[in-house]
C-alpha positions, -999 to 999 in steps of 0.1 A, spaced: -906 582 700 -919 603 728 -919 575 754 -885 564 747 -868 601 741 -843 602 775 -853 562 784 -841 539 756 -816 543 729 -826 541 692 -813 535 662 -823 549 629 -807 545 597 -815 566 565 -804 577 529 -821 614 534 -796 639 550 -809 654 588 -812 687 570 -833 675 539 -855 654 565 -877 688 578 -885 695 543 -900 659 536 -918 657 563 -937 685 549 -959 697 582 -941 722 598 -953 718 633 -949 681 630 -917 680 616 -904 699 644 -917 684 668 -904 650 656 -871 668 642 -866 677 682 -865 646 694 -849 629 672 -818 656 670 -818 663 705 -787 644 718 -782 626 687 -746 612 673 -752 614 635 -726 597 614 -729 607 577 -713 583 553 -690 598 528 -678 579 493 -693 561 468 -716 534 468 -701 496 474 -733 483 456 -729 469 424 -751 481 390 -772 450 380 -752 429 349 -773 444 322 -782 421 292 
């Protein structure tokens, strides 16, 4: 992350919320570090609604 931070756009996709992420990554100097760079400048579009997947036929 730290050569492309300000060079390259990326993308990253996830079912953890940006404020629950800090707490998983458990580390606390860590998690900032990489919470910084990946926040820093970042559009975050949080999904609303409910799922379009479908519960597997059960039988």
């Amino acid at each position: 992350m730290d050569d492309r931070v300000g060079s390259r756009s990326t993308l990253i996709t996830s079912q953890l919320p940006t404020d629950a992420m800090h707490q998983w990554l458990a580390e606390p100097t860590i998690a900032d570090a990489i919470m910084d760079r990946l926040l820093h400048g970042a559009h975050i579009i949080e999904l609303k609604g409910e799922s379009l997947r479908r519960d597997p036929p059960q039988g």
